[in-house]
C-alpha positions as CSV (number, residue, x, y, z in Angstrom):
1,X,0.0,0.0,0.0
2,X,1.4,3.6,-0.5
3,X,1.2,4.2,3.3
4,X,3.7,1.5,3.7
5,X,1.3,-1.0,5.1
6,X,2.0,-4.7,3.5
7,X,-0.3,-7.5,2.7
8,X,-0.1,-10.8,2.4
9,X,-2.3,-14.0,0.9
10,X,-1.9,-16.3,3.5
11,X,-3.9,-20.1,2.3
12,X,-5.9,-21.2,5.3
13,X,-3.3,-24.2,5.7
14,X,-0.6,-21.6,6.3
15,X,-2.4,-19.3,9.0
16,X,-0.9,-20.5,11.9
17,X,2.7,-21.4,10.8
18,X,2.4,-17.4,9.9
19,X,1.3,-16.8,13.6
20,X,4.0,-18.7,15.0
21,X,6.6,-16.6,12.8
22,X,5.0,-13.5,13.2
23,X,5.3,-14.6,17.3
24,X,8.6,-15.6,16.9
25,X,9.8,-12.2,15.5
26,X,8.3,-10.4,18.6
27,X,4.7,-8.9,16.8
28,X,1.7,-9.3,18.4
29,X,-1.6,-9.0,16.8
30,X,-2.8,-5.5,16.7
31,X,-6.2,-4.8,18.8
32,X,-9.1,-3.2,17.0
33,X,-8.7,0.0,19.3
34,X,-5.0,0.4,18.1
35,X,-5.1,-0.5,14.6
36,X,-8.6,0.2,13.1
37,X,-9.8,-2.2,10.3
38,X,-10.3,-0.6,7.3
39,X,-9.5,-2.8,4.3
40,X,-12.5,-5.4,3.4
41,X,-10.0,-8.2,4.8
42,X,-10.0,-6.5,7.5
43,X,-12.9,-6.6,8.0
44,X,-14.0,-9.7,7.0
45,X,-12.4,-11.1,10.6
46,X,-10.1,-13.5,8.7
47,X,-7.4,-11.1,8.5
48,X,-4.6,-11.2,11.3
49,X,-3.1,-7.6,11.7
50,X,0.1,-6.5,13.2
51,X,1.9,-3.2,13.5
52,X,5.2,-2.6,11.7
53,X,6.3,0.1,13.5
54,X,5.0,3.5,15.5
55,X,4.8,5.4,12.7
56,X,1.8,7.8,12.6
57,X,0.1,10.1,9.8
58,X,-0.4,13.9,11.4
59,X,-2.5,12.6,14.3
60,X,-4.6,9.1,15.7
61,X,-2.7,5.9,16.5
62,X,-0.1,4.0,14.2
63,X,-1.4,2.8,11.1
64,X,1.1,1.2,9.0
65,X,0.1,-2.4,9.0
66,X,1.4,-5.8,8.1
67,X,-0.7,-8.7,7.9
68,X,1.2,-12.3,7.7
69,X,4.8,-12.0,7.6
70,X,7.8,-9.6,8.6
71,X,8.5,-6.4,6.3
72,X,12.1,-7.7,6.2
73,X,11.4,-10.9,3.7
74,X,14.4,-12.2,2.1
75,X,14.7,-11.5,-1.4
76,X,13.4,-15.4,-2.1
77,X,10.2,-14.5,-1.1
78,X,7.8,-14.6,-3.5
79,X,4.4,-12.5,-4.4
80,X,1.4,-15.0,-5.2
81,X,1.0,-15.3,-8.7
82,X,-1.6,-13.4,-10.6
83,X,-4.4,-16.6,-11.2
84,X,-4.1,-17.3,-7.5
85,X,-5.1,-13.5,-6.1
86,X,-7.9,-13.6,-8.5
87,X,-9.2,-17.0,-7.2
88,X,-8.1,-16.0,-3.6
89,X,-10.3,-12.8,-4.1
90,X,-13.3,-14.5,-5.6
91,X,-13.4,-17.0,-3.0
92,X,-13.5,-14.2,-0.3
93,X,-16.0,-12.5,-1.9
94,X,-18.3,-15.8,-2.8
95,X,-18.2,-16.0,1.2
96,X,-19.9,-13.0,1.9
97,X,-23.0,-11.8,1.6
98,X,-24.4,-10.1,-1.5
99,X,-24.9,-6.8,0.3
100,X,-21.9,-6.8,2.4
101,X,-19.2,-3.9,2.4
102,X,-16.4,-6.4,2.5
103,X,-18.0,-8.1,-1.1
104,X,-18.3,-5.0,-2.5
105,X,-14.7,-3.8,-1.3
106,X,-13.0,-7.7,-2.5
107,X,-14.6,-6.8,-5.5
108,X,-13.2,-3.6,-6.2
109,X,-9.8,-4.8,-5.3
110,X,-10.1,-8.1,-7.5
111,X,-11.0,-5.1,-10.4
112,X,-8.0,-3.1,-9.3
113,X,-5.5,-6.2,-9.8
114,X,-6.5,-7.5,-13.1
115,X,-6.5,-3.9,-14.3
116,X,-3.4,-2.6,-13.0
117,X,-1.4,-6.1,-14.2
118,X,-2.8,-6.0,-17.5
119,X,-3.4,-3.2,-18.8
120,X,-1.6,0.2,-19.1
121,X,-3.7,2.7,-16.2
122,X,-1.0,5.6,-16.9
123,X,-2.5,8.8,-17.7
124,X,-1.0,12.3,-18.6
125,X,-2.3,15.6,-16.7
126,X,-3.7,16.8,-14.0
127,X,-7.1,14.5,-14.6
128,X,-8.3,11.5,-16.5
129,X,-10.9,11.6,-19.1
130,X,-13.4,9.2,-18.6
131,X,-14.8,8.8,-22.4
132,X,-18.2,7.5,-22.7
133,X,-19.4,4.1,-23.2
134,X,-20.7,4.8,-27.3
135,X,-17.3,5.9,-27.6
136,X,-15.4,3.4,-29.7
137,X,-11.9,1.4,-28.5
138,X,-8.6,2.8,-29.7
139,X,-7.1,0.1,-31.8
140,X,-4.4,0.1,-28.8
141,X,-7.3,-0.5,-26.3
142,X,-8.3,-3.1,-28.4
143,X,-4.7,-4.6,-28.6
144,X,-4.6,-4.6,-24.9
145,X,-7.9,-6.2,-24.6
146,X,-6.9,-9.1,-26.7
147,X,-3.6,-9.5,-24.4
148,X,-5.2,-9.5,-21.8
149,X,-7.8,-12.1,-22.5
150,X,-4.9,-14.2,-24.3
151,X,-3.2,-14.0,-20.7
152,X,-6.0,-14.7,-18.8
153,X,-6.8,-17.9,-20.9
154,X,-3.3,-19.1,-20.1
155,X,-3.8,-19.4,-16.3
156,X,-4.8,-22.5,-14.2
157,X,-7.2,-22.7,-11.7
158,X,-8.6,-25.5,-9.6
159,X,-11.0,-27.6,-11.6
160,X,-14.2,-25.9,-9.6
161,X,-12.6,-22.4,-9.8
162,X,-12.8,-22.5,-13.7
163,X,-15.6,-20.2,-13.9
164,X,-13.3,-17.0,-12.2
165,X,-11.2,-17.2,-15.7
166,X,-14.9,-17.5,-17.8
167,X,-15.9,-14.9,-15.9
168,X,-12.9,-12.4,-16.2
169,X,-13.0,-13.2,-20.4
170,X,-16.4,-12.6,-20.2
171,X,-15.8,-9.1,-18.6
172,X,-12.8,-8.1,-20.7
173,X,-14.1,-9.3,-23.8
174,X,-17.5,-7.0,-22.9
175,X,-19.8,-9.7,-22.9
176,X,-20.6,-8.7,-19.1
177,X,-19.9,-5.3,-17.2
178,X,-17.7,-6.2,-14.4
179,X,-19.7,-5.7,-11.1
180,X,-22.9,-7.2,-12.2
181,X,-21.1,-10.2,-13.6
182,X,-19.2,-10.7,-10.3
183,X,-22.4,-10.0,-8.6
184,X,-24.1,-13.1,-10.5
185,X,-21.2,-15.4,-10.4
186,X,-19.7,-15.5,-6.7
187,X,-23.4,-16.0,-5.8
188,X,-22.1,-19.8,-6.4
């Protein structure tokens, strides 16, 4: 996060070996009335926080956060790939019910990572231009489209997660709009 704050996919195997680490290394979970939850895994009540440090933002309590492992990882340490934070997400969010802040919020983020790792979210000036939707694609747009579909066609999933890569072609390709899509799907 640009605060500093780090996050971590933890699978549910894994939780307590992270614990134990996190125990080892001298952090203790952080208490609701310290560390406020603000992030949908947050509050979802799956999440285990900690503090990295005392740092503070003008005034309030400390609210750089780390939630799994130590900030110091060795450079071996690996980031989850792509396929497996989409699934992760969807699976959080097919927990949850269909009104709930934290769906809504897993949603947004699972939006945020496909878009941000496939396609170019650069802008020049001061503002973005948000064109409308009659507004034809840019054969660029188009080009990154078809990448990005091509790349999500290339990932595994489990064999009854399948539907999360339908689902994100589906949306990419413009056969669904993204929210209402997600809304129908993760209802599974």
């Amino acid at each position: 996060m640009p605060n500093g704050s780090r996050f971590f996919l933890i699978p549910d195997a894994q939780l307590r070996k992270v614990q134990d680490l996190a125990d080892e290394l001298g952090f203790s979970p952080a208490h609701e009335d310290v560390l406020p939850s603000v992030y949908p895994c947050e509050l979802s009540g799956l999440a285990v926080r900690y503090l990295i440090d005392d740092a503070t933002y003008n005034e309030g309590p400390p609210r750089r956060r780390l939630d799994g492992l130590h900030p110091s990882l060795p450079p071996s340490a690996r980031t989850v790939p792509l396929p497996a934070a989409c699934a992760a997400f969807a699976r959080i969010a097919a927990r949850e019910k269909r009104a709930s802040p934290v769906r809504s919020g897993v949603i947004q983020q699972l939006s945020s990572v496909v878009a941000y790792s496939l396609f170019d979210m650069s802008y020049e000036g001061d503002y973005m231009e948000i064109l409308s939707n009659d507004q034809p694609l840019s054969e660029a747009e188009m080009l990154e489209i078809e990448h990005a579909v091509k790349e999500i066609r290339s990932w595994t999933f489990r064999k009854d997660e399948e539907w999360i890569k339908d689902m994100l072609i589906d949306i990419y390709t413009g056969r669904k709009p993204f929210v209402i899509s997600l809304a129908e799907v993760i209802d599974v």
